[in-house]
mmCIF file of the protein (N, C-alpha, C, O) and its ligand, coordinates in Angstrom:
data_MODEL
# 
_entry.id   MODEL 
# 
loop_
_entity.id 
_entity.type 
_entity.pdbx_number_of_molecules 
1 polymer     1 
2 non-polymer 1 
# 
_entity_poly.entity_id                      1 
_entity_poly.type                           'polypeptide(L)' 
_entity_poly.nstd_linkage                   no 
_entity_poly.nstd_monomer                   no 
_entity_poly.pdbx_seq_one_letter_code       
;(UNK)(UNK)(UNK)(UNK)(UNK)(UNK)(UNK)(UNK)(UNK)(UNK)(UNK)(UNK)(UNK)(UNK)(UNK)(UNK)
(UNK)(UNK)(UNK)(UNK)(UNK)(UNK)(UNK)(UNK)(UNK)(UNK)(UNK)(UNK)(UNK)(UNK)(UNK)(UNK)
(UNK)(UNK)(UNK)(UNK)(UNK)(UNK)(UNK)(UNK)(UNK)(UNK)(UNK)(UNK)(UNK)(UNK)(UNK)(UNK)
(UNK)(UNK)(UNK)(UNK)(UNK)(UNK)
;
_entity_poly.pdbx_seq_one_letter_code_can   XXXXXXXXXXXXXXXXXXXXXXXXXXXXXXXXXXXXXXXXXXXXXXXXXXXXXX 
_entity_poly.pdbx_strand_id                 A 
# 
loop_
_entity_poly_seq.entity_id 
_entity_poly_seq.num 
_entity_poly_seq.mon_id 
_entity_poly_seq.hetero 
1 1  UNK n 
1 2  UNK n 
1 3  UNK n 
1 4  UNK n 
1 5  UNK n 
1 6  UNK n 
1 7  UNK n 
1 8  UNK n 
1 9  UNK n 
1 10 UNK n 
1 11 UNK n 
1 12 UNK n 
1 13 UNK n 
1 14 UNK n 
1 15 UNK n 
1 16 UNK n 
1 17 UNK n 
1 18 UNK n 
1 19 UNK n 
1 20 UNK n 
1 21 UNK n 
1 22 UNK n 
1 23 UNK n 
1 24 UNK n 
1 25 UNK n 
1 26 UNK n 
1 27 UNK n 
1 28 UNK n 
1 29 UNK n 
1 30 UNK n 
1 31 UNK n 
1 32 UNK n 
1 33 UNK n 
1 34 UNK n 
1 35 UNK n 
1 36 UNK n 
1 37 UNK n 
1 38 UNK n 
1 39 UNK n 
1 40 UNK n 
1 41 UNK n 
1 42 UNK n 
1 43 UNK n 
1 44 UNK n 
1 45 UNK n 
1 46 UNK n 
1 47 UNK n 
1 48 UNK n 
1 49 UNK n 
1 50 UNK n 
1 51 UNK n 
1 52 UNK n 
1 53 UNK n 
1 54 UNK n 
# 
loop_
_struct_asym.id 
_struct_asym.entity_id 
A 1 
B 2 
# 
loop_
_chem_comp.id 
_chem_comp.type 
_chem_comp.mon_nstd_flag 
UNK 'L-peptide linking' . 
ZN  non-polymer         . 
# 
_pdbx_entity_nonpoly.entity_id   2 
_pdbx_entity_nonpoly.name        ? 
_pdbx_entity_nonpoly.comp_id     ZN 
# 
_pdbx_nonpoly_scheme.asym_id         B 
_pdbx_nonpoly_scheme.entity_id       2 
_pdbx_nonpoly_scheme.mon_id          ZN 
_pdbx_nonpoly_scheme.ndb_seq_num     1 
_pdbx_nonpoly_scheme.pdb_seq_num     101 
_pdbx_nonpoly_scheme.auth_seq_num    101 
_pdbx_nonpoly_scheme.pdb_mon_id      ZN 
_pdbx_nonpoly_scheme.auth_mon_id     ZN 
_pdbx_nonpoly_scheme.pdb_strand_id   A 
_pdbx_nonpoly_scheme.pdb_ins_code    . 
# 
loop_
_atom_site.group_PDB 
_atom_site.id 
_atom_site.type_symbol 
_atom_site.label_atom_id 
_atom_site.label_alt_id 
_atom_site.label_comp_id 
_atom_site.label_asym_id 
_atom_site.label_entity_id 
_atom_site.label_seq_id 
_atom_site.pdbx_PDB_ins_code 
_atom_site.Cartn_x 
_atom_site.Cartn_y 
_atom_site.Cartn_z 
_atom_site.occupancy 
_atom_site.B_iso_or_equiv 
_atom_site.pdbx_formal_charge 
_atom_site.auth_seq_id 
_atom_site.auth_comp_id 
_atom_site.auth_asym_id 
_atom_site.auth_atom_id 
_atom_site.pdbx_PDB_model_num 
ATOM   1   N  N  . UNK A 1 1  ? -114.540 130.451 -76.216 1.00 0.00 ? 1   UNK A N  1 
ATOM   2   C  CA . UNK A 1 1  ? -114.149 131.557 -75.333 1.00 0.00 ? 1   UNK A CA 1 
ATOM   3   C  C  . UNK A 1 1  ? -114.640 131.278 -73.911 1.00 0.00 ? 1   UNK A C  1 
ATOM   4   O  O  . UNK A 1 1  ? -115.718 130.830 -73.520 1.00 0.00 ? 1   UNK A O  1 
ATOM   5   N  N  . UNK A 1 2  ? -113.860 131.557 -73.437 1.00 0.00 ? 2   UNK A N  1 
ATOM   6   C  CA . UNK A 1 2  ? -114.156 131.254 -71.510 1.00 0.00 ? 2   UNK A CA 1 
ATOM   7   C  C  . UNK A 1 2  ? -114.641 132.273 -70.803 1.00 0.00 ? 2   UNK A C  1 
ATOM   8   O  O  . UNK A 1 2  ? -113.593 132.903 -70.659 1.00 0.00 ? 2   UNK A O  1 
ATOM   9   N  N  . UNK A 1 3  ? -115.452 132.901 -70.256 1.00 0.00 ? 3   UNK A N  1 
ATOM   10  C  CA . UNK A 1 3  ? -115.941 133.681 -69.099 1.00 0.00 ? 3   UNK A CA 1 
ATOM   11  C  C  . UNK A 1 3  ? -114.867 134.444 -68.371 1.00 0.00 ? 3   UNK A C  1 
ATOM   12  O  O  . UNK A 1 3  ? -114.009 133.739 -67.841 1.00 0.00 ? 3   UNK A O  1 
ATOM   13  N  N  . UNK A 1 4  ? -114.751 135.691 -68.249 1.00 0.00 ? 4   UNK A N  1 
ATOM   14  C  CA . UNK A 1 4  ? -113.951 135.730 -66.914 1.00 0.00 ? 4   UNK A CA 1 
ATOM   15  C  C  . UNK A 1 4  ? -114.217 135.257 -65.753 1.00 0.00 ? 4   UNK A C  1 
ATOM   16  O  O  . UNK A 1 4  ? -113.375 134.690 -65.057 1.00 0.00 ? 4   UNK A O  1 
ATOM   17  N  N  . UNK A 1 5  ? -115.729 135.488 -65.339 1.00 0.00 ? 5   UNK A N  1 
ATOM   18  C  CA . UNK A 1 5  ? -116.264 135.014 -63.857 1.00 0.00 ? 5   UNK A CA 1 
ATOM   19  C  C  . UNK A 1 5  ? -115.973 133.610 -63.881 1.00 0.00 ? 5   UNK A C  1 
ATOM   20  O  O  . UNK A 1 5  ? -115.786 133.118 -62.768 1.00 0.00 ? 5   UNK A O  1 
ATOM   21  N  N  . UNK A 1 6  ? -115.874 132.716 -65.025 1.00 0.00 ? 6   UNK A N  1 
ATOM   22  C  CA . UNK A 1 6  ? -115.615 131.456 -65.072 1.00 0.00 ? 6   UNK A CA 1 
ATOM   23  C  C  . UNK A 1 6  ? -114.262 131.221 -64.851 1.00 0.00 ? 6   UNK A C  1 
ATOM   24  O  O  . UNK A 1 6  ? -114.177 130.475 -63.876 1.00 0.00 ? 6   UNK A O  1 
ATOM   25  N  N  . UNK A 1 7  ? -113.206 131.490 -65.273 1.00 0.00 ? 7   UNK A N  1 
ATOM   26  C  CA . UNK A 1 7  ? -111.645 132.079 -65.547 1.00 0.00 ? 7   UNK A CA 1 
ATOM   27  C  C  . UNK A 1 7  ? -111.399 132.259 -64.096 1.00 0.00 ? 7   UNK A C  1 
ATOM   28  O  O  . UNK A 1 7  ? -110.521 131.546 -63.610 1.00 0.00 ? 7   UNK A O  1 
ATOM   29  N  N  . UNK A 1 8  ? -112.185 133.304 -63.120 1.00 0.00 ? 8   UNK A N  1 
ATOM   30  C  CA . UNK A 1 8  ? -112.357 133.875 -61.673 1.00 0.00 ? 8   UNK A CA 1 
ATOM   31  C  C  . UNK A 1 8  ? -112.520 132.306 -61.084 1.00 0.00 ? 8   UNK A C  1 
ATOM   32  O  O  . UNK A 1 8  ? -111.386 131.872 -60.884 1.00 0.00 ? 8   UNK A O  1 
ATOM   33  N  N  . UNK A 1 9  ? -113.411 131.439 -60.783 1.00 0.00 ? 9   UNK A N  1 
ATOM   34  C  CA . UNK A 1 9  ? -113.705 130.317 -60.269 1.00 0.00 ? 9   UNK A CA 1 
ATOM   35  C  C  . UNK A 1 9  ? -112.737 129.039 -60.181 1.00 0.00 ? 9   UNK A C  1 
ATOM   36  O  O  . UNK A 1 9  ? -112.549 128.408 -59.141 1.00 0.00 ? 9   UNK A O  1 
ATOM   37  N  N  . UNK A 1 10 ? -111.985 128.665 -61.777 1.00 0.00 ? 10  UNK A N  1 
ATOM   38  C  CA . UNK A 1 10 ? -111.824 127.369 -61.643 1.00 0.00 ? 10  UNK A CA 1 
ATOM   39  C  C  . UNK A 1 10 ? -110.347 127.701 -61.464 1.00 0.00 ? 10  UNK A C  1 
ATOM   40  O  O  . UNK A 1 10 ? -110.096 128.905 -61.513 1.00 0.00 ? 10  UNK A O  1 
ATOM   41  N  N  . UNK A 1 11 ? -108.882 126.526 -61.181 1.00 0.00 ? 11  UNK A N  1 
ATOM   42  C  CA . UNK A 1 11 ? -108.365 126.808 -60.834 1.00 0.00 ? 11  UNK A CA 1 
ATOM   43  C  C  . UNK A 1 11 ? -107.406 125.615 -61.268 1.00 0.00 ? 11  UNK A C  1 
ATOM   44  O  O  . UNK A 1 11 ? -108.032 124.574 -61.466 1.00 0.00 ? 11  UNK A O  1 
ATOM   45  N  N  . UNK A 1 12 ? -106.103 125.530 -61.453 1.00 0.00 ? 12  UNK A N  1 
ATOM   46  C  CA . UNK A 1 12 ? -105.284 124.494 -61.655 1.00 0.00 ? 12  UNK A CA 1 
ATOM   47  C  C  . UNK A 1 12 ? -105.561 123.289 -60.832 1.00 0.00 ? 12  UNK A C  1 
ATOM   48  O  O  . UNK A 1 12 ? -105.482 123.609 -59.646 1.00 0.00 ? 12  UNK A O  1 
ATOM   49  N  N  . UNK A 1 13 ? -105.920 121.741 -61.014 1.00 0.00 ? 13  UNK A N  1 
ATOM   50  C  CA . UNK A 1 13 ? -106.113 121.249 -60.793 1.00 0.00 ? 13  UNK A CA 1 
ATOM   51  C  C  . UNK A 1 13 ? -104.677 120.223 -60.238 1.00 0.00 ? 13  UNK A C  1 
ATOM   52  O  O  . UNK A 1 13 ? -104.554 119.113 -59.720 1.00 0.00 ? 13  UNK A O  1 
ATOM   53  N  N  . UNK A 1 14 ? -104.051 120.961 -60.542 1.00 0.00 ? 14  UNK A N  1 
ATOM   54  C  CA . UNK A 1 14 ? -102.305 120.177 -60.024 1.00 0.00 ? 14  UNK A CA 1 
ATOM   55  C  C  . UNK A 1 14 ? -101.380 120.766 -59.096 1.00 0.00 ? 14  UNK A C  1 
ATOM   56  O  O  . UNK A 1 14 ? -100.327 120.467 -58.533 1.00 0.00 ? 14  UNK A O  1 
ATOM   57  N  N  . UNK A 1 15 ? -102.408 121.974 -59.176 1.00 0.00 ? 15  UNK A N  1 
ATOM   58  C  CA . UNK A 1 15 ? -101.224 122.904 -58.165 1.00 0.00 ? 15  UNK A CA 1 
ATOM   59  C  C  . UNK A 1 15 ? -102.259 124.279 -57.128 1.00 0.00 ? 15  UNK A C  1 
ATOM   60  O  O  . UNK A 1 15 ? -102.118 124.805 -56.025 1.00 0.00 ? 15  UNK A O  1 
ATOM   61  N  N  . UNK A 1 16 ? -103.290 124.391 -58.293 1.00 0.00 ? 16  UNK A N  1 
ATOM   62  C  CA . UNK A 1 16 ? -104.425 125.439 -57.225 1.00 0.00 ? 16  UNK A CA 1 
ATOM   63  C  C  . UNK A 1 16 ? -103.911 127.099 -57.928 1.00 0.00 ? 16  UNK A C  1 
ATOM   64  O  O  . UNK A 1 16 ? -104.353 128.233 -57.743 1.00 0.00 ? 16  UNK A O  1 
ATOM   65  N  N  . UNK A 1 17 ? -103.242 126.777 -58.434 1.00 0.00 ? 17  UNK A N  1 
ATOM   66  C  CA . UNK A 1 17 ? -103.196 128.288 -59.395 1.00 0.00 ? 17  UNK A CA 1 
ATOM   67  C  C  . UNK A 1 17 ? -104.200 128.824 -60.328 1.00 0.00 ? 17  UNK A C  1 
ATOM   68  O  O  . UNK A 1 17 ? -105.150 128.226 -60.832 1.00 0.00 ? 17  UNK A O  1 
ATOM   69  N  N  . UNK A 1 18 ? -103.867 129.939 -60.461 1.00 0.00 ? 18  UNK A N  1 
ATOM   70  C  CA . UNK A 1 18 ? -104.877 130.456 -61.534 1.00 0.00 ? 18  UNK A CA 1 
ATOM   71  C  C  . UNK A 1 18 ? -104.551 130.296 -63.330 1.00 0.00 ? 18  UNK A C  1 
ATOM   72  O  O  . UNK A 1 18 ? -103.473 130.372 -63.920 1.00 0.00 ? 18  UNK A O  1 
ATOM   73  N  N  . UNK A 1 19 ? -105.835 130.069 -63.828 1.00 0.00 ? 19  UNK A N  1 
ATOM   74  C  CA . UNK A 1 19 ? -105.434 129.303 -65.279 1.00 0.00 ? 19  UNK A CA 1 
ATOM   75  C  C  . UNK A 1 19 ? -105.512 131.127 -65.878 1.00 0.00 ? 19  UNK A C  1 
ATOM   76  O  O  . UNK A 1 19 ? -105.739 132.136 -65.210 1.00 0.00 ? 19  UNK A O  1 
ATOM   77  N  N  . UNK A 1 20 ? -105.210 130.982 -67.432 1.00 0.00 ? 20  UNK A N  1 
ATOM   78  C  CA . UNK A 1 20 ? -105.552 132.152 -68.321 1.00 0.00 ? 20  UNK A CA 1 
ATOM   79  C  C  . UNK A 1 20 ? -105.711 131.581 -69.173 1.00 0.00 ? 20  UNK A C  1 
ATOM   80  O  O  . UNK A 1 20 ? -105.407 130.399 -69.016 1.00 0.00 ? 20  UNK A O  1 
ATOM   81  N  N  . UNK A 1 21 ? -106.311 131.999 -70.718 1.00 0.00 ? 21  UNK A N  1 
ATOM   82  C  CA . UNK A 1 21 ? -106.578 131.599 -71.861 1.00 0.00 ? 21  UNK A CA 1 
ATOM   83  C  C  . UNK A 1 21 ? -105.533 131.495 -72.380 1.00 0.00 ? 21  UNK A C  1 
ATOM   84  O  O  . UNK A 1 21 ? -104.763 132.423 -72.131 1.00 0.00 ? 21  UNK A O  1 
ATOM   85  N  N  . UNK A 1 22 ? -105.024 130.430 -73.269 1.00 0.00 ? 22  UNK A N  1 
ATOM   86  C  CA . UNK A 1 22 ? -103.470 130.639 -73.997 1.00 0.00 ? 22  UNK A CA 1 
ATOM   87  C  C  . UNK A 1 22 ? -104.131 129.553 -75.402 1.00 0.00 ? 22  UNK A C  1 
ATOM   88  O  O  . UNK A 1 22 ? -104.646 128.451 -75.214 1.00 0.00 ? 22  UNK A O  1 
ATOM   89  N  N  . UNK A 1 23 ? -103.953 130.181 -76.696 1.00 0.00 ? 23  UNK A N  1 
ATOM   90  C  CA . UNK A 1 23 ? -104.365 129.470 -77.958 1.00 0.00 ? 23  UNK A CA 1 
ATOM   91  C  C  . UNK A 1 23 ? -105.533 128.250 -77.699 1.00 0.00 ? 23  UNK A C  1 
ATOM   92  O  O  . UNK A 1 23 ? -105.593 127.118 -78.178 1.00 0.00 ? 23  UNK A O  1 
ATOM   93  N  N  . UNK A 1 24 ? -106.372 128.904 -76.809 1.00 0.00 ? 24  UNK A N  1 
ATOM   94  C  CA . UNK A 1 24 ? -107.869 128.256 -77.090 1.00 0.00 ? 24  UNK A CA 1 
ATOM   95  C  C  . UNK A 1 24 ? -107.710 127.000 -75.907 1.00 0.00 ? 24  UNK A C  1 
ATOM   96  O  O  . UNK A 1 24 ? -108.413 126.005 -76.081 1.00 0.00 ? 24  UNK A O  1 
ATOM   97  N  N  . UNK A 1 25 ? -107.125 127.025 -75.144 1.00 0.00 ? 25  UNK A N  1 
ATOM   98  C  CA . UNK A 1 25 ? -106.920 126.124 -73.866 1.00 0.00 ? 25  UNK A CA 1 
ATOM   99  C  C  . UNK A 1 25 ? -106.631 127.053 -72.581 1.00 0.00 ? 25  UNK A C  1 
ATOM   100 O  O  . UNK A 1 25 ? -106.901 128.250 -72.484 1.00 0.00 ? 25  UNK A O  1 
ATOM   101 N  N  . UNK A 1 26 ? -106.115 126.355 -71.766 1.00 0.00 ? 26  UNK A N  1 
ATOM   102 C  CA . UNK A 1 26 ? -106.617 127.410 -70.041 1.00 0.00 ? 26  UNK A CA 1 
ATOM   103 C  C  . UNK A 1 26 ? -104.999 126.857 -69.600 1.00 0.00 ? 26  UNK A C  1 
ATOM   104 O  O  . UNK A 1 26 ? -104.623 125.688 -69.508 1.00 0.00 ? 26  UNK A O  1 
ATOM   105 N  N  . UNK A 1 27 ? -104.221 128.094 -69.372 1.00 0.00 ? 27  UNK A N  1 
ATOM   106 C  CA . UNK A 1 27 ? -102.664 127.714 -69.207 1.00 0.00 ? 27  UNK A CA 1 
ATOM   107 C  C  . UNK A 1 27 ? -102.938 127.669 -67.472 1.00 0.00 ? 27  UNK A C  1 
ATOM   108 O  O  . UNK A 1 27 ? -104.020 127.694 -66.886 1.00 0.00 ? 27  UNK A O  1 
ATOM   109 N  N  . UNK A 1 28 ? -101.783 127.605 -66.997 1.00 0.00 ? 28  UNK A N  1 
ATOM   110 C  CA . UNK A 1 28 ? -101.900 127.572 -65.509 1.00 0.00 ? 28  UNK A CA 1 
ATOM   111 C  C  . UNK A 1 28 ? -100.155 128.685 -65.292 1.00 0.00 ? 28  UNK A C  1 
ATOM   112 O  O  . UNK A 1 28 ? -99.079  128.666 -65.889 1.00 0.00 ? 28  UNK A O  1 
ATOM   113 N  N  . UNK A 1 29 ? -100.728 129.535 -64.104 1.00 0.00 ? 29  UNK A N  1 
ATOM   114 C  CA . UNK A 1 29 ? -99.985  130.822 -63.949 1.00 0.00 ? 29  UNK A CA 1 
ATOM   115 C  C  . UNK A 1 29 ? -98.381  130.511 -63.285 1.00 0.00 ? 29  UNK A C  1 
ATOM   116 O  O  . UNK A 1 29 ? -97.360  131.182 -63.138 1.00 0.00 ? 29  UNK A O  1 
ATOM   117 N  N  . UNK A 1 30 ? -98.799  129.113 -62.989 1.00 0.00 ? 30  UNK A N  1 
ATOM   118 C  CA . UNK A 1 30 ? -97.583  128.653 -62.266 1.00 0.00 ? 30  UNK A CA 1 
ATOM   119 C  C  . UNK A 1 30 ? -96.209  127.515 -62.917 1.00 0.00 ? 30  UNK A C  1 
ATOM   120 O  O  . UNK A 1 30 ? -95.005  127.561 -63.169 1.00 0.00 ? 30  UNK A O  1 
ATOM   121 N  N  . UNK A 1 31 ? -97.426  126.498 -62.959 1.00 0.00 ? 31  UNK A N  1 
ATOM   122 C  CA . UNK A 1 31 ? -97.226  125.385 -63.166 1.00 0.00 ? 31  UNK A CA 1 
ATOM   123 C  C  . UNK A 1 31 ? -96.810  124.935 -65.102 1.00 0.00 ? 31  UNK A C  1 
ATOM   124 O  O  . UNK A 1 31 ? -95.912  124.190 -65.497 1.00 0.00 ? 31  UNK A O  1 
ATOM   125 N  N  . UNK A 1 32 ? -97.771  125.660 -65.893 1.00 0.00 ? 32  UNK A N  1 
ATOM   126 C  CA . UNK A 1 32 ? -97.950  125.903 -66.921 1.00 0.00 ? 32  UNK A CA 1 
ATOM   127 C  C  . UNK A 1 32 ? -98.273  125.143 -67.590 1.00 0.00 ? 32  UNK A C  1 
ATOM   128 O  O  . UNK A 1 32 ? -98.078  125.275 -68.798 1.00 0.00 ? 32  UNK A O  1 
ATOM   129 N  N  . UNK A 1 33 ? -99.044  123.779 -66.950 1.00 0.00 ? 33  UNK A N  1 
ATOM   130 C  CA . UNK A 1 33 ? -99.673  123.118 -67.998 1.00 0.00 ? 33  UNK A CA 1 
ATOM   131 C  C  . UNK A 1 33 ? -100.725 123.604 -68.630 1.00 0.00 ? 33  UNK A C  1 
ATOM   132 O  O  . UNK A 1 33 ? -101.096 124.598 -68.006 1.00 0.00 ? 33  UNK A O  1 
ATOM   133 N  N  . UNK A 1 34 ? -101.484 123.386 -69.673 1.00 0.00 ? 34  UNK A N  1 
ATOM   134 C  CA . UNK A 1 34 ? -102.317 123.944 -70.400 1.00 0.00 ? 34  UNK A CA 1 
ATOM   135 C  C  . UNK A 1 34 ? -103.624 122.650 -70.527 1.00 0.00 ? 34  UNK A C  1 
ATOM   136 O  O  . UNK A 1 34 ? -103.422 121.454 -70.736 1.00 0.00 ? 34  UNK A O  1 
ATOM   137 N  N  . UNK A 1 35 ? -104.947 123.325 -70.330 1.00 0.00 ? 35  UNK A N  1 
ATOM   138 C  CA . UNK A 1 35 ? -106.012 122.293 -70.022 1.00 0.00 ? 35  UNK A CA 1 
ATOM   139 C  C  . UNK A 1 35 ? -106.739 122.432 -71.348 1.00 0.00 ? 35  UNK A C  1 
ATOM   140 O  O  . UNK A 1 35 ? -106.964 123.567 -71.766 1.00 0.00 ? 35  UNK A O  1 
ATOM   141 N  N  . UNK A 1 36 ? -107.156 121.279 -72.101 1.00 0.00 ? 36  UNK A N  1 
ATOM   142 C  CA . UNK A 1 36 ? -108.210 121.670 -72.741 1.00 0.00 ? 36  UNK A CA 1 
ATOM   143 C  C  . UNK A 1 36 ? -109.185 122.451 -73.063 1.00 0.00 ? 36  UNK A C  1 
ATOM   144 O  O  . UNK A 1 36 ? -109.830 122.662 -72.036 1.00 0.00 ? 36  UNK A O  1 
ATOM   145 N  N  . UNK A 1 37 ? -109.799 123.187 -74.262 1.00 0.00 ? 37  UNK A N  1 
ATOM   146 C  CA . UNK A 1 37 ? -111.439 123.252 -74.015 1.00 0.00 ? 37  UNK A CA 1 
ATOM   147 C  C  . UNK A 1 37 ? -112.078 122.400 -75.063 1.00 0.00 ? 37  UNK A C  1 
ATOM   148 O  O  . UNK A 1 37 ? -111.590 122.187 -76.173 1.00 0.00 ? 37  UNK A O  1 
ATOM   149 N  N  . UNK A 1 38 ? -113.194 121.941 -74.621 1.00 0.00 ? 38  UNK A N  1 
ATOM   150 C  CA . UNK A 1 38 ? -114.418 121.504 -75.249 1.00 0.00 ? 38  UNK A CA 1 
ATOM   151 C  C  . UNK A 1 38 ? -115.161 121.427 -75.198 1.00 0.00 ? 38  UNK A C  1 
ATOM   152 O  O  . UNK A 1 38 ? -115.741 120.812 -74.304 1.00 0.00 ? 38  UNK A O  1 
ATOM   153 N  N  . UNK A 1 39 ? -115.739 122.073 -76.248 1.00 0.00 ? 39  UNK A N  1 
ATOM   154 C  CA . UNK A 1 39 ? -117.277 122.386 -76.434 1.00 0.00 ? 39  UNK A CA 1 
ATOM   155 C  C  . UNK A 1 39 ? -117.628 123.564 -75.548 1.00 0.00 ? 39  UNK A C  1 
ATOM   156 O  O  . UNK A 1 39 ? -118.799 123.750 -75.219 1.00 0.00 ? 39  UNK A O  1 
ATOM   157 N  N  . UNK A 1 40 ? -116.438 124.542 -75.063 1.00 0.00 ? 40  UNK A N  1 
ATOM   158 C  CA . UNK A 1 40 ? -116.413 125.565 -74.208 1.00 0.00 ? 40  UNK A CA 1 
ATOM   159 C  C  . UNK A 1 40 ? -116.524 124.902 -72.841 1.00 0.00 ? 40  UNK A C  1 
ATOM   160 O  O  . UNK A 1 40 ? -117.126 125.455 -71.921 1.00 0.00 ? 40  UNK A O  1 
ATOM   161 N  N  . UNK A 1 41 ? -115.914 123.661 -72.710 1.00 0.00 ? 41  UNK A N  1 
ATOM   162 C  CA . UNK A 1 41 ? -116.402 123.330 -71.348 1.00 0.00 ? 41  UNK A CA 1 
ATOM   163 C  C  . UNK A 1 41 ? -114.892 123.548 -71.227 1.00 0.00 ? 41  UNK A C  1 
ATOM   164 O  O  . UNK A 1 41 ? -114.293 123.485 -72.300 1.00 0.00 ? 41  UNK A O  1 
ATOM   165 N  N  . UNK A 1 42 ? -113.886 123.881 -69.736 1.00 0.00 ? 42  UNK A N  1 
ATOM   166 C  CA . UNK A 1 42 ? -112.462 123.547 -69.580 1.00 0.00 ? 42  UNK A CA 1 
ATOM   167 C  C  . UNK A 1 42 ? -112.086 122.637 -68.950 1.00 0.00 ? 42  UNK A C  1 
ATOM   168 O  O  . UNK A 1 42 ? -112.306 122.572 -67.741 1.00 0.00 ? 42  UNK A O  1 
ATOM   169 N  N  . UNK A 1 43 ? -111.086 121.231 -69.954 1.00 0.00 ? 43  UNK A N  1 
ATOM   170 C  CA . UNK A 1 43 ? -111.046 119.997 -69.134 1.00 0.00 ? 43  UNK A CA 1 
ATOM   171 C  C  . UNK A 1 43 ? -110.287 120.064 -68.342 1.00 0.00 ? 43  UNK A C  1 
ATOM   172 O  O  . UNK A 1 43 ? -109.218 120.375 -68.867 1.00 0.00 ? 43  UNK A O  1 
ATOM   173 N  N  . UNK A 1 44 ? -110.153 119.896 -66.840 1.00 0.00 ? 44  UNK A N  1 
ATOM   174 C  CA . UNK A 1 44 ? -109.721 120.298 -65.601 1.00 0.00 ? 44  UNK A CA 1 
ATOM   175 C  C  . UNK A 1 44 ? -109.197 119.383 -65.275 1.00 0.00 ? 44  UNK A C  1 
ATOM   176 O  O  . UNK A 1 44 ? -109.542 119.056 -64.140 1.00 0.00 ? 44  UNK A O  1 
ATOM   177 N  N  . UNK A 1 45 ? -108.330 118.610 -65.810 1.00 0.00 ? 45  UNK A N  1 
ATOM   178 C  CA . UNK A 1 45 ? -108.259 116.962 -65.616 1.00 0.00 ? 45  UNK A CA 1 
ATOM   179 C  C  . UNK A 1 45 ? -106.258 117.179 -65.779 1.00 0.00 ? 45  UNK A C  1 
ATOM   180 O  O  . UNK A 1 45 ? -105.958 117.747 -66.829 1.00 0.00 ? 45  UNK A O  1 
ATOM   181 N  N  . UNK A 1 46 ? -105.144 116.824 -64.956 1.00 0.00 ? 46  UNK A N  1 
ATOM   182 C  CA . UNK A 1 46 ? -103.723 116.567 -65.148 1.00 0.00 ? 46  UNK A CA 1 
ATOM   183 C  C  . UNK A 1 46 ? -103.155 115.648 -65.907 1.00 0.00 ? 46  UNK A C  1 
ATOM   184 O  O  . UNK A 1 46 ? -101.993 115.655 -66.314 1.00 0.00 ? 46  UNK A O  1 
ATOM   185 N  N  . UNK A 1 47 ? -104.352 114.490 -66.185 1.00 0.00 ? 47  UNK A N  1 
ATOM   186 C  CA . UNK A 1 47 ? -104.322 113.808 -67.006 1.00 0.00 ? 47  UNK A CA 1 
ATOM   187 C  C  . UNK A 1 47 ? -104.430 114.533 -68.315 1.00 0.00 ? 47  UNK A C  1 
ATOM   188 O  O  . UNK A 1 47 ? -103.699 114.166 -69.235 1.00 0.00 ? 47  UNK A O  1 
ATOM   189 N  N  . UNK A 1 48 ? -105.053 115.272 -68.447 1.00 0.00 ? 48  UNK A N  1 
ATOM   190 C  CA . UNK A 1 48 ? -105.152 115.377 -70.060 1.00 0.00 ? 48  UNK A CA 1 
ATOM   191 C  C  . UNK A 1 48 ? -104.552 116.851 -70.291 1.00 0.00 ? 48  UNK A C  1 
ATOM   192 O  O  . UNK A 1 48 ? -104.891 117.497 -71.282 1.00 0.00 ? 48  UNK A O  1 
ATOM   193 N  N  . UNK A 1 49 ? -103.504 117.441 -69.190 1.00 0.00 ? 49  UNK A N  1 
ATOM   194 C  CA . UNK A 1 49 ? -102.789 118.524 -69.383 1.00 0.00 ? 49  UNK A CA 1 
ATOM   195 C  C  . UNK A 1 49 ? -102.060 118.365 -70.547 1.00 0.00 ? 49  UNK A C  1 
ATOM   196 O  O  . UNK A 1 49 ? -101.824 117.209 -70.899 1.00 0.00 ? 49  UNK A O  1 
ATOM   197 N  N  . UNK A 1 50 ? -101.584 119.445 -71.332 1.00 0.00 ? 50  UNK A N  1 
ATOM   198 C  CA . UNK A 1 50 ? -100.439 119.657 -71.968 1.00 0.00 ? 50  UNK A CA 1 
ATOM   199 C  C  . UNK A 1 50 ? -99.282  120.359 -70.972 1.00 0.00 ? 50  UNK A C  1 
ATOM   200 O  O  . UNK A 1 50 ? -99.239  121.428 -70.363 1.00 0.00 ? 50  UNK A O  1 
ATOM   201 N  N  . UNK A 1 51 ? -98.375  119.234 -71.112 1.00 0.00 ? 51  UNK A N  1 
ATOM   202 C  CA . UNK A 1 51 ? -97.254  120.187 -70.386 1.00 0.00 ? 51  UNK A CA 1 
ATOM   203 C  C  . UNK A 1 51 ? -96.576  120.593 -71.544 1.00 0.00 ? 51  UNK A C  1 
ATOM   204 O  O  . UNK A 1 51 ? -96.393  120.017 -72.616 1.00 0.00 ? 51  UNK A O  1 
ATOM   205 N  N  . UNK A 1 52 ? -96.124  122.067 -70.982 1.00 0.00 ? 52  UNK A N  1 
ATOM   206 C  CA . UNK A 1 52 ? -95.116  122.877 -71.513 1.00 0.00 ? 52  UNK A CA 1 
ATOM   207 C  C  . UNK A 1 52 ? -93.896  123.576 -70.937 1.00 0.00 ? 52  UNK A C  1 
ATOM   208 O  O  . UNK A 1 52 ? -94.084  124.162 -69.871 1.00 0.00 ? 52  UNK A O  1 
ATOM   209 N  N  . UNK A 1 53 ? -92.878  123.607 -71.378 1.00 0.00 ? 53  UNK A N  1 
ATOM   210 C  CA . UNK A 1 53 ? -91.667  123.734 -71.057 1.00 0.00 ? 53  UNK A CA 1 
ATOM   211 C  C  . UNK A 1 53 ? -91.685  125.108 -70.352 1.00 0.00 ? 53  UNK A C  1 
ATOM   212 O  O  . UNK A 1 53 ? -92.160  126.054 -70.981 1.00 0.00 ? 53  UNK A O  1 
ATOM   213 N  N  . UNK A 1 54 ? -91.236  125.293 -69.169 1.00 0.00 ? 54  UNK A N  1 
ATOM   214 C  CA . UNK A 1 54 ? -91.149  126.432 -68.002 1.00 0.00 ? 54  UNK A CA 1 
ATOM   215 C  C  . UNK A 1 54 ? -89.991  127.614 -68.429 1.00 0.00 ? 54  UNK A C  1 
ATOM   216 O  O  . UNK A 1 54 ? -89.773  128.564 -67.678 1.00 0.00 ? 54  UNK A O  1 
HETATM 217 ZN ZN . ZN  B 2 .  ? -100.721 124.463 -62.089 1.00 0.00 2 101 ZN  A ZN 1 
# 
């Protein structure tokens, strides 16, 4: 589970949007790739996005 104040801070790393929680990864509000988590950390990386269909 992610923080809101944490959720508040970090930010799409491909585009600067805001992420949300979507099935245990951090979607992006725009763009919609979806970032990892592990170990509750969120991998912030475009490389290791899931893209998903817009
Ligand atoms: Zn994005």
């Amino acid at each position: 589970m992610i923080s809101s104040d944490l959720l508040n801070i970090i930010v799409c790393p491909g585009c600067g949007s805001a992420l949300r929680e979507k099935d245990g990864g951090l979607q992006c509000t725009e763009c919609k790739n979806v970032y990892p988590v592990e170990d509750g950390i969120p991998v912030l990386l475009v490389d290791r996005a899931k893209k998903t269909s817009r």
